[in-house]
Every structure is written in structure tokens, then in C-alpha cells.
N, C-alpha and C positions, 0 to 999 in steps of 0.2 A: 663550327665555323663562326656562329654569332658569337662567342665565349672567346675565340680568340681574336675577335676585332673589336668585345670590349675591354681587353687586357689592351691590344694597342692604343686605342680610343684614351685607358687611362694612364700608359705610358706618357701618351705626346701629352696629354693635358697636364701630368706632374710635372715634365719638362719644362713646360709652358711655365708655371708656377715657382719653377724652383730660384727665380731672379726676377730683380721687378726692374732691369733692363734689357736692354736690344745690347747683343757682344757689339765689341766697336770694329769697325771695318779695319782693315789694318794699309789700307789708304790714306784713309782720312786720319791714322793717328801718326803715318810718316809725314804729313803733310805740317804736322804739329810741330815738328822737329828745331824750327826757329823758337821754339819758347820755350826751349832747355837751355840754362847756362848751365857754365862750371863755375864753381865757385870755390876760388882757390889761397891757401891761406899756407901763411908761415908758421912753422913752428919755432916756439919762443926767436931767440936771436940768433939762430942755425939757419944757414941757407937750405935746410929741408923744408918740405912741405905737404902739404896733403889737398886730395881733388875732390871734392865732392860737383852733385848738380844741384839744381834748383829748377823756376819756373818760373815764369812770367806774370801776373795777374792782369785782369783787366778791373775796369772802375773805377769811380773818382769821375776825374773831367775826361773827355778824350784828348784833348793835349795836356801834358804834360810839362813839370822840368825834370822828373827824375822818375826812374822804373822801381816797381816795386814788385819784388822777387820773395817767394817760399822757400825755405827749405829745410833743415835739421839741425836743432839744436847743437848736435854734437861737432857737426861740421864748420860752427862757426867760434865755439870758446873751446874751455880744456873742462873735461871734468873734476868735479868736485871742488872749481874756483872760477869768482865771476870774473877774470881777467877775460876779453876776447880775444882772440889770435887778430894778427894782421894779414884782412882778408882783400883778396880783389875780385871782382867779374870777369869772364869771358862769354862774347855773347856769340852768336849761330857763325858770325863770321871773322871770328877770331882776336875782336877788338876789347882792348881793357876799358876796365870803369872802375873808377874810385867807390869807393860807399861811406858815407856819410852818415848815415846810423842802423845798428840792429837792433830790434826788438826781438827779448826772449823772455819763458819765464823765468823765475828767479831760480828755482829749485833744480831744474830738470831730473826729479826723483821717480819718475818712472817714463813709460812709453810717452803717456798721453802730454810729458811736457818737451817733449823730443825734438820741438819746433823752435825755427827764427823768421822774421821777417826782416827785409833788408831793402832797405833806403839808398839808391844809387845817385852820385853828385848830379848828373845827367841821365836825359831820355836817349833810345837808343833810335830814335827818328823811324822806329818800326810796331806803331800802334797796331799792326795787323796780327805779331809776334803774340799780344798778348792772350790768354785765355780765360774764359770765365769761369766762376768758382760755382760747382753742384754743392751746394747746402748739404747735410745728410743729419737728418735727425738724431738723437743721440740715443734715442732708445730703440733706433730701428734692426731689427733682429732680421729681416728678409735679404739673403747675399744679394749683389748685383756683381751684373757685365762690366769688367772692369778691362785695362790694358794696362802695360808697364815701358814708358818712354824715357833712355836715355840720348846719350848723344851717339853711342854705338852698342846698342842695345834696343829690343823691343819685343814685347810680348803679348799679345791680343787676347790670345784664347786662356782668358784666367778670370777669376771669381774671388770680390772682398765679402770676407764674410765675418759675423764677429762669433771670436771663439769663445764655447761651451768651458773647454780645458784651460785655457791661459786667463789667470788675473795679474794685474798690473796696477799697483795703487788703491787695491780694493772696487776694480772695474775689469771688464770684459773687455780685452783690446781688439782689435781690425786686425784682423791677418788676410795673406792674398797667397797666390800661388804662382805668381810670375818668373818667379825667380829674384834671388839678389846676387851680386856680390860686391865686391871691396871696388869703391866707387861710384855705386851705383845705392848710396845715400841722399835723398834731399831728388831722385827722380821721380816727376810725376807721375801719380795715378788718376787715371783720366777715364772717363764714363759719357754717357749719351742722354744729356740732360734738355728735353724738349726737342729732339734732331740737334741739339749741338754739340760739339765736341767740348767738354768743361775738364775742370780738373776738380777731383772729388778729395786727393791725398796728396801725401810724399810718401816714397817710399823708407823706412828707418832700419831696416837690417836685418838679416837671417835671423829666426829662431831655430836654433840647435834642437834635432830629435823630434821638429815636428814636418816632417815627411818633406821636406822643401819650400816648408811655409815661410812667408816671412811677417813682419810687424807695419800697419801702414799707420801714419797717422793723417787723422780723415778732419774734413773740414766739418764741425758739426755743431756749430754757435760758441759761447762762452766766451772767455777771454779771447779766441783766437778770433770771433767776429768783430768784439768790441775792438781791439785794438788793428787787422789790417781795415779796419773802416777808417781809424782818427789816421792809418799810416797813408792811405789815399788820398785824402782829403790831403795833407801835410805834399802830396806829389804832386798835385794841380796847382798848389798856390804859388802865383807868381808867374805859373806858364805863360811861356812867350805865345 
């Protein structure tokens, strides 16, 4: 009897151990649902198009003149050429916005450059939308409680972890388990940073062959701190 309540005893404590987050309530992460756009662009001079999401940030001033959105490199140019596609915003209630500049890197040669950040003409008069951004160290090896939020999608019960098997650029990229699919590019991944709900990623797309995993890419300093920091500051100036 003592033998099997310290087999439990070590069960719950590996449990305990095996994330250095709290899973996120799946309340509080419907509740989030305003700080998903869509973020929708043309292909070349074809009236097709393509959807992706994105995400709101917070930071900077709290007023504002214009929002500044996350989301996937691939969602916003074409591969293998720096032209950008022509993109527009839709935000929680259906209204458009112009965007005025993206920031991307130059290359997007592997996962970890799979990002844009995006400068809208205008604020969307809804500071409450925004979410704050969970830092994540870049060497940190411990998975966490993570969720997967689009606009009609959602997934709580899942884990960003960095994988053992998959290199990327000569790095260990962030895979999740939430599930992806086609559209559900550029949706945040969000975690429980001090009791808040934050956003920790985006989500960047299936990896084929590994059990339903997919590729997130995580917020974790470097150029993507240094530049949404000059793109926030560039959102507050001049706020009305």
C-alpha cells in the first residue's frame, strides 16, 4: 500500500513538472476572440485571394492611431520574392482597415522567419481587444500550457514544446498539438503569463508525419523584439 501511494505521489509530481504553465481555461481564451483578425490579401492582379488570422498586441501608448497585428510571414508576400501581396484587415466585427506598412524578415528561409508584423492606417477604438505578449526564452527546453485561438476554431488542451526531431535553420523549432489547418495561419497561441491571458506565438502550419503536430512560431527576443517594440512606438505617435 505505501509502494503504491509512492508510485502515485510520483505520478502527480511528474505531472506537476512536466509544464511550467497552468492549461488556459477555455473561457477565458473564448473571451479573447476580439483579438483575432483575418487578414486577407490578393493574389497578384486575380480577384483571388487568400485568409489567414493574426492578433492584436498590446503596448506602446494606450491610445493609439493605428493597431499593430502579428502574424505569418507567408500570409502576407509570395514566396521566394520580396513583393508583398495586397493585403487588408478584418477585425472581431467584420470591419476593414487599410495597413500602411508590414514588417518582415528578408529571407523567410526557415520556420523561425515565418513572421510579419503589420501597421494598420487606423486604431480600431477597441484597446480592450488587445493582448499582451509572454516573452519565452530562447533556450527554454520546459513545454508549457498552451491554447490554439482562431476565429472559428479553438483548442485548450495542448502543449508548445521544442522538438528533439525537427531542425529548422540549424535550430530546434516549437511545435504544439492543437491542431492546424488551411487558414488557420498567423492564429494565436496564447498561455497564462502571471494570471493573464498573453500570447506566447502564431500558429505557422502543419508538419507532415509528425503525429498532428504543428510548427508555432514563439515570441522569444531577437529581431522580432527589437522591431515590434520601434513598430509600437511608430502606433502611439501622433495619437489623438
Amino acid at each position: 500500500m505505501f509502494r503504491i501511494g509512492l508510485c502515485v505521489l510520483f505520478l502527480v509530481t511528474s505531472a506537476a513538472q512536466a509544464t511550467d504553465s497552468l492549461p488556459v481555461p477555455r473561457d477565458l481564451a473564448e473571451n479573447a476572440s476580439a483579438s483575432v483578425v483575418d487578414v486577407i490579401c490578393r493574389v497578384g492582379v486575380t480577384n483571388r485571394g487568400s485568409r489567414s488570422r493574426g492578433v492584436l498586441v498590446a503596448g506602446g501608448s494606450h491610445e493609439r492611431r493605428s493597431e499593430v497585428i502579428i502574424t505569418t510571414g507567408h500570409g502576407v508576400r509570395y514566396y521566394n520574392s520580396a513583393d508583398p501581396r495586397q493585403c487588408w484587415i478584418l477585425d472581431a466585427s467584420g470591419q476593414q482597415h487599410d495597413i500602411i506598412s508590414v514588417i518582415r524578415p528578408q529571407g523567410m528561409n526557415s520556420s523561425f522567419d515565418d513572421w510579419a508584423i503589420i501597421l494598420t492606417e487606423d486604431d480600431f477604438a477597441h484597446p480592450e481587444w488587445r493582448l499582451p505578449i509572454a516573452w519565452m526564452a530562447a533556450d527554454q527546453t520546459t513545454p508549457r500550457h498552451v491554447a490554439l485561438l482562431g476565429r472559428d476554431h479553438l483548442s485548450t488542451d495542448c502543449t508548445l514544446t521544442q522538438s528533439d526531431r525537427l531542425m529548422d535553420g540549424g535550430e530546434l523549432v516549437r511545435l504544439h498539438d492543437c491542431g492546424s489547418r488551411h487558414g488557420l495561419s498567423g492564429a494565436p497561441i496564447l498561455t497564462l503569463e502571471e494570471g493573464r491571458l498573453s500570447v506566447i506565438g502564431v500558429n505557422a502550419g502543419r508538419v507532415t508525419g509528425f503525429d498532428g503536430q504543428s510548427i508555432a512560431v514563439v515570441f522569444d527576443g531577437g529581431l522580432i523584439a527589437a522591431t515590434l517594440e520601434g513598430t509600437l512606438l511608430r502606433a502611439s505617435e501622433g495619437a489623438r
